[in-house]
C-alpha positions as CSV (number, residue, x, y, z in Angstrom):
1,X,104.0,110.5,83.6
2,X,106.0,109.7,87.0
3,X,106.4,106.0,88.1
4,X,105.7,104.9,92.0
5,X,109.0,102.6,92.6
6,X,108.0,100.9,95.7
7,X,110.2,99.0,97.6
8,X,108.5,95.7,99.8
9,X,110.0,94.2,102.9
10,X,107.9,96.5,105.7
11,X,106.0,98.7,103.0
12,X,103.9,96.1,101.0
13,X,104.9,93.6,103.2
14,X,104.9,93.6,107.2
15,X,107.6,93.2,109.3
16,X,108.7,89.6,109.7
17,X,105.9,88.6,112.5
18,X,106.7,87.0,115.5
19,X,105.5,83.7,115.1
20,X,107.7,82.7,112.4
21,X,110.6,84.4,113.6
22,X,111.0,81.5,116.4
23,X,110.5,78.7,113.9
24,X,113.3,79.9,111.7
25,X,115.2,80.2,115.0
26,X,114.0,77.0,116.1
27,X,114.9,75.2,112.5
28,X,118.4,76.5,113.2
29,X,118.9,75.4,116.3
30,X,121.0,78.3,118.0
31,X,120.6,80.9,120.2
32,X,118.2,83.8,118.8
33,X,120.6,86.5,119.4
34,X,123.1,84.6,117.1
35,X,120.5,84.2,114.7
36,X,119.5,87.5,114.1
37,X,122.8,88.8,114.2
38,X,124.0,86.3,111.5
39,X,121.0,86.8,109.5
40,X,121.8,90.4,109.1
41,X,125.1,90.9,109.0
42,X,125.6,88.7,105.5
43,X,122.3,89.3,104.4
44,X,122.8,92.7,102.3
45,X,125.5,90.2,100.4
46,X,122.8,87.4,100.0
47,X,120.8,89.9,98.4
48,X,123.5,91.2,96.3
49,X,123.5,87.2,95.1
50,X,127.3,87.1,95.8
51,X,126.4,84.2,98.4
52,X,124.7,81.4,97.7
53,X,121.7,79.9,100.1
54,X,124.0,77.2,101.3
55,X,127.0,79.7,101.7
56,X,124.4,82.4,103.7
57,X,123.0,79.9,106.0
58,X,126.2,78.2,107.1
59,X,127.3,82.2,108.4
60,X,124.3,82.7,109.9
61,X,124.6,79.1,111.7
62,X,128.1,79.5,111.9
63,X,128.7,76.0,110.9
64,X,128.0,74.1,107.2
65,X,124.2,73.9,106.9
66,X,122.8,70.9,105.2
67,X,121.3,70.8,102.1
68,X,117.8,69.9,104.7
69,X,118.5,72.6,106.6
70,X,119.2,74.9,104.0
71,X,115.7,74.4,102.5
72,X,114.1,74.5,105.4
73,X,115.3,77.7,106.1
74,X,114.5,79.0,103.2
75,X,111.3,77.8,103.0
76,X,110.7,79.8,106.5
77,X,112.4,82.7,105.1
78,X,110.4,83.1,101.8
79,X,106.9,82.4,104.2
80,X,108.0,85.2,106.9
81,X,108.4,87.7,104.0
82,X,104.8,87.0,102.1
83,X,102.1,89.0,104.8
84,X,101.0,91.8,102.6
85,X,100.3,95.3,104.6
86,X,97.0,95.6,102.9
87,X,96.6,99.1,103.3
88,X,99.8,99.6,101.7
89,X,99.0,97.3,99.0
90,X,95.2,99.1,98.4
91,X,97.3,102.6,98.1
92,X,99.2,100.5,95.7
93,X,96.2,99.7,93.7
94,X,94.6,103.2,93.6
95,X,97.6,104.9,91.8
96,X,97.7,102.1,89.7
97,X,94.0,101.9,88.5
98,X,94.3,106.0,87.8
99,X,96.6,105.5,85.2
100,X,100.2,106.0,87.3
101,X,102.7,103.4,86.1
102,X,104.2,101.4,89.6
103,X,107.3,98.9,90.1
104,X,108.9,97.4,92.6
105,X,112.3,97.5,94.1
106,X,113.5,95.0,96.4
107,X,116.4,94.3,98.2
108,X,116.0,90.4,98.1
109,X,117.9,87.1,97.0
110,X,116.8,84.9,94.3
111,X,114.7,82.3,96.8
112,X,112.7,85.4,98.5
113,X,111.8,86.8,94.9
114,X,110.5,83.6,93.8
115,X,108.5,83.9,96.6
116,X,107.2,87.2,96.2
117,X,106.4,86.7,92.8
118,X,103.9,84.0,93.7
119,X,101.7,86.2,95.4
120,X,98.7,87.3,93.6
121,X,98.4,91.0,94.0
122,X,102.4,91.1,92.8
123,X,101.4,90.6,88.9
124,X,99.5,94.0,88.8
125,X,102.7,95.9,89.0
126,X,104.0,96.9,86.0
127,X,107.7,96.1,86.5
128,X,109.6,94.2,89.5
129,X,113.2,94.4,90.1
130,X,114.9,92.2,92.7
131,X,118.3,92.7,94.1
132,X,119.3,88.9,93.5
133,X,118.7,89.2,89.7
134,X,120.6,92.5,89.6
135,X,124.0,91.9,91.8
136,X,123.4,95.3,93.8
137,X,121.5,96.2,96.3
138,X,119.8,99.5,97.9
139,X,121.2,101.9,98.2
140,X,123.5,101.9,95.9
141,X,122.9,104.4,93.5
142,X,123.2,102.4,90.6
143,X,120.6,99.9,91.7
144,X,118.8,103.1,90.7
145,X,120.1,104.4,87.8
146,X,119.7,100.7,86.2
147,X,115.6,100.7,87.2
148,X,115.1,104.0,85.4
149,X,117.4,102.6,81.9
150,X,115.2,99.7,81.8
151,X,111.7,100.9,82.2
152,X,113.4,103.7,79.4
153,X,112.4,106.2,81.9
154,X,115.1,109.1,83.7
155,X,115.8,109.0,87.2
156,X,113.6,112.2,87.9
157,X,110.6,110.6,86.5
158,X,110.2,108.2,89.8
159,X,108.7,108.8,93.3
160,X,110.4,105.9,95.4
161,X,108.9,104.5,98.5
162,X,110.8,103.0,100.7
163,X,110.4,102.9,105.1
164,X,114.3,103.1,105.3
165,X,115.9,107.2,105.1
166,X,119.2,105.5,103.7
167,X,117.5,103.7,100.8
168,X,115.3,107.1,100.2
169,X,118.9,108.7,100.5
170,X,120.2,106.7,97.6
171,X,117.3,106.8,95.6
172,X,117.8,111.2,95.8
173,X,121.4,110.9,95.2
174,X,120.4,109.2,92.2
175,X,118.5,111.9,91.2
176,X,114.8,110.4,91.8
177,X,112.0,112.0,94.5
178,X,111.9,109.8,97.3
179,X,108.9,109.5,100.1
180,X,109.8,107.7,103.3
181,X,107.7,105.3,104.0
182,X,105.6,105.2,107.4
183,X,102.4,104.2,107.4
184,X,99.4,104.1,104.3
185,X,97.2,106.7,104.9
186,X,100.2,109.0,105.0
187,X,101.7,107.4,101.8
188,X,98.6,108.0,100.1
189,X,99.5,112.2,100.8
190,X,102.8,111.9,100.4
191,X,102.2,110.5,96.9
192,X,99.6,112.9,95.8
193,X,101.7,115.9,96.5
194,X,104.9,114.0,95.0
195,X,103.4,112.9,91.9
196,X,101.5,117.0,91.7
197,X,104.5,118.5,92.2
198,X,107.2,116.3,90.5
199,X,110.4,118.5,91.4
200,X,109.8,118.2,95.2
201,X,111.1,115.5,97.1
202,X,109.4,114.2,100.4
């Protein structure tokens, strides 16, 4: 039987909302556009968990963040990833209650994880694999290849989800089906033809 390998940030989760995207900027203190572009530019390497939360959120403030600040921010951080995309998480749900094995993939740092992994719905998935724990990220092929060794599973028994093509690319050049990820009603297609036909990718 196929796995579902579902990534979360903007599949199971939404998009970071607007709210608490201005208090994180206003707990740092700077101009937005620096924010962002700080945030993103070290954060594939904060996911990788070769920086630390103080080391990440003294780049993105471009100064040293205090040990305050640094939990502040990630306190905002952590909340602005936890709004579940309930349709998502319901298509979730059905493939799991028929019988179809489902993990999760996440690019995310050890303080974001720990916050994922209190939410609720989180513990009916069978397996969860977070970038910080691993030291790789999507999409790195071997992120891949290291999910299928330890579910004991091969590459070409998974359907990955995930909304971004280049993280669907490295999950096919791994040798796994991949579905890009756009909205639930067409995931729920997407993964019924995937998981009927398991040598076409999506």
């Amino acid at each position: 039987m196929k796995w579902v390998l579902f990534d979360y940030g903007e599949v199971l989760s939404h998009a970071q909302p607007a709210a608490d995207r201005e208090r994180m900027v206003a707990a740092a203190g700077i101009d937005a556009a620096e924010f962002w572009r700080g945030y993103w530019e070290h954060r594939l390497e904060f996911d990788r968990g070769t920086m630390t939360p103080g080391v990440y959120w003294s780049e993105v403030l471009d100064r040293r963040a205090s040990d305050d600040e640094v939990e502040r921010l990630i306190s905002l951080d952590v909340e602005s990833w936890t709004h579940p995309n309930e349709d998502a998480v319901a298509v979730l749900s059905e493939f799991r209650q028929a019988g179809c094995p489902v993990a999760l993939l996440s690019n995310a740092p050890v303080c974001v994880a720990a916050g994922v992994e209190r939410l609720p719905w989180i513990q009916n998935m069978n397996a969860r694999f977070y970038s910080g724990h691993m030291g790789l990220v999507k999409p790195d092929a071997e992120i891949y290849l290291r999910v299928a060794a330890a579910l004991g599973a091969r590459p070409e028994d998974f359907v990955f989800v995930d909304d971004r093509l280049v993280n669907v690319n490295g999950a096919e050049s791994a040798g796994m089906s991949a579905v890009h990820f756009r909205d639930a009603e067409t995931l729920r297609a997407d993964l019924s033809l995937a998981l009927a036909a398991p040598d076409q990718t999506l």
